[in-house]
C-alpha positions as CSV (number, residue, x, y, z in Angstrom):
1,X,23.5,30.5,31.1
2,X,19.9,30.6,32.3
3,X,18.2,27.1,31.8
4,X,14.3,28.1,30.0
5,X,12.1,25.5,32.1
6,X,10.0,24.6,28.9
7,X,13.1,23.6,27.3
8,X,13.9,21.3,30.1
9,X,10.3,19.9,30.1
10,X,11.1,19.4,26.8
11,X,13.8,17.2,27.1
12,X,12.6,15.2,29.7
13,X,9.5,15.0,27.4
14,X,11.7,13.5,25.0
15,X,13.8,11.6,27.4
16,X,11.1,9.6,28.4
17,X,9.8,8.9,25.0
18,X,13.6,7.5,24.4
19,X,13.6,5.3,27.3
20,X,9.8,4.2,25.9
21,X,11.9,3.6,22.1
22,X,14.6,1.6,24.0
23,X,12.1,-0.4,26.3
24,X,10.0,-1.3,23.0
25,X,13.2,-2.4,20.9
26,X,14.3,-4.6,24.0
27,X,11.0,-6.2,23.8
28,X,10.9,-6.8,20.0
29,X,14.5,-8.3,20.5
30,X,13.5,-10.5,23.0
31,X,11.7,-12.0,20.3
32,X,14.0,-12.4,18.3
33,X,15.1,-16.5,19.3
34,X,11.0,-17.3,18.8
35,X,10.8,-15.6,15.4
36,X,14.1,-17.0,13.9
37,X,13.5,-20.6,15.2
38,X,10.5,-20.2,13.6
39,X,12.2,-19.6,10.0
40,X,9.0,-17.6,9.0
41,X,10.6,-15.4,5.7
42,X,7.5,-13.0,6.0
43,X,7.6,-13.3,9.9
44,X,11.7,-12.4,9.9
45,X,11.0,-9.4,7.2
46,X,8.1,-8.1,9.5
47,X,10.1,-8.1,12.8
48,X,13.3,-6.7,10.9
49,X,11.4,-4.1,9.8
50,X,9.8,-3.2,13.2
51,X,13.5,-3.1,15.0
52,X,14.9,-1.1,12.1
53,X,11.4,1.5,12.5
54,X,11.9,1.8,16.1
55,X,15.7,2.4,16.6
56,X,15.2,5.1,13.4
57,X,12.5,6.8,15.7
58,X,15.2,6.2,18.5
59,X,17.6,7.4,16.7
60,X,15.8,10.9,15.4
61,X,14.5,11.1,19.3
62,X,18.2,11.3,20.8
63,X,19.2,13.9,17.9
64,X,16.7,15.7,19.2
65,X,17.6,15.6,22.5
66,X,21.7,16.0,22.2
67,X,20.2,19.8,20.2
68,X,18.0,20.8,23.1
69,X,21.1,19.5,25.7
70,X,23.1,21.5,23.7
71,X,20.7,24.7,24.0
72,X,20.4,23.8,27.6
73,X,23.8,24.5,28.1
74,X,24.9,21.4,28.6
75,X,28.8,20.3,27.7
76,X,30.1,18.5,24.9
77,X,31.2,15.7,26.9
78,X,28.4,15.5,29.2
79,X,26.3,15.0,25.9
80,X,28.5,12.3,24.4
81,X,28.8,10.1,27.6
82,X,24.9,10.3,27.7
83,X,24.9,9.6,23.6
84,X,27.5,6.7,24.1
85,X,24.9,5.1,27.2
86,X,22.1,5.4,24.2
87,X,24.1,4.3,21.4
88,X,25.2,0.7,23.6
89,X,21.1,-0.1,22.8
90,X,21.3,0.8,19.4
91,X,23.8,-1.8,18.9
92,X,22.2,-4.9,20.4
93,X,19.4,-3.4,18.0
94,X,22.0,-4.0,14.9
95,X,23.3,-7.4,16.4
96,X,19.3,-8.7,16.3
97,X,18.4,-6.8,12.7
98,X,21.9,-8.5,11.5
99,X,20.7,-12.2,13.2
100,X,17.3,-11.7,11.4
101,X,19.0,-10.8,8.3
102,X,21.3,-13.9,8.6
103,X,18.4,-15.8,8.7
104,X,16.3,-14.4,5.5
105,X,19.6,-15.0,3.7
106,X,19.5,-18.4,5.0
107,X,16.4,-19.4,4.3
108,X,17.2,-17.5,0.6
109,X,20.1,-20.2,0.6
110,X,18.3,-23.4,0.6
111,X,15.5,-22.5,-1.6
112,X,17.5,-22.0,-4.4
113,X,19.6,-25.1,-3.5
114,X,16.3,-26.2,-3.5
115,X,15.7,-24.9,-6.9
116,X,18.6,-26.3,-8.1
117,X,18.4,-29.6,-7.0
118,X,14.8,-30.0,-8.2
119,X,16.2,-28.8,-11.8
120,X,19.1,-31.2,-11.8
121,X,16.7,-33.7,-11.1
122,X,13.8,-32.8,-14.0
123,X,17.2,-32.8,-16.5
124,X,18.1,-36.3,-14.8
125,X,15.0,-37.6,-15.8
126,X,14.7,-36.2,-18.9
127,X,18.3,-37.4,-19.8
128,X,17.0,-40.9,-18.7
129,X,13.9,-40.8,-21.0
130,X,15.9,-39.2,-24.0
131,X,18.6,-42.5,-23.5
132,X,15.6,-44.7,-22.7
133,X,13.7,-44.2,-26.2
134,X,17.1,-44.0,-27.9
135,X,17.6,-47.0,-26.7
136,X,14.4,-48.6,-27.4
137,X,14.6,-47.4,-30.7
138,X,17.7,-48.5,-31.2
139,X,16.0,-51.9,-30.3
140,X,13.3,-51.8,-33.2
141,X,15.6,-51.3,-35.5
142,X,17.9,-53.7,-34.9
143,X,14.4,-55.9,-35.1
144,X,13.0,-54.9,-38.0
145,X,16.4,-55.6,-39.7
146,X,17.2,-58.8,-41.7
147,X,20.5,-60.6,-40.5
148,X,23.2,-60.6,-43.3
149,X,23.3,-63.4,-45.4
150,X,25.8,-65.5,-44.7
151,X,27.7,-67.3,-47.2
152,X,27.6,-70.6,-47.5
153,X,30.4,-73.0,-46.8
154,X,31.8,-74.9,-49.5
155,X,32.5,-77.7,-47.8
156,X,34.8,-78.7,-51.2
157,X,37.0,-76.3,-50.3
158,X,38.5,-77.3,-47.6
């Protein structure tokens, strides 16, 4: 098969612009550590989302380039040993997206135990009002009531 030179170009175009993706998703998951120390919800979503943005580009980009491989002439195993080399990036990609995620979801954690423990507490204090006027109500009651009469001893009687 003869190899079209602007096809080639093409792919080494492309090839380039891949290695670019996979430099550029190394750097953002090198800050990773900073980020998630930092326990930053809108900071964690942002640099989720970037990750996730590059390695779809990544992702579209070596498509691309296993099709024009493919029209180059190129075998099917020659393809997949160079997809497999690509896909090894992708996957410290996931493990940082799935850190960050761990971390949102953390973060989701204790502010609803947060939440929570602030509602128990209101309800505690409400409880202890409610049995505080009871009480004290009770108390004014118990006041404002006459004692029984007692009867008197007949001291005859006995």
């Amino acid at each position: 098969m003869i190899k079209n030179p602007t096809r080639a170009n093409m792919t080494e175009n492309q090839i380039a612009e891949l290695n670019t993706k996979v430099k550029m998703f190394y750097f953002k998951i090198n800050q990773t550590d900073d980020i998630v120390e930092k326990r930053e919800r809108q900071a964690l979503e942002r640099h989720q989302s970037s990750i996730t943005s590059i390695v779809s580009a990544g992702d579209t980009l070596k498509s691309a380039v296993e099709e024009k491989k493919f029209t180059t002439g190129e075998s099917e195993d020659e393809i997949k040993t160079w997809r497999e080399e690509f896909e090894k990036h992708f996957e410290k990609a996931d493990q940082a997206t799935n850190r960050v995620q761990s971390a949102i979801q953390a973060i989701d954690m204790e502010e609803q135990e947060k939440r929570a423990f602030d509602h128990h507490r209101q309800q505690m204090e409400f409880e202890r009002e409610r049995f505080w006027s009871r009480k004290q109500s009770l108390r004014k009651t118990s006041i404002n009531k006459k004692p029984p009469l007692k009867r008197p001893m007949n001291v005859n009687h006995l």
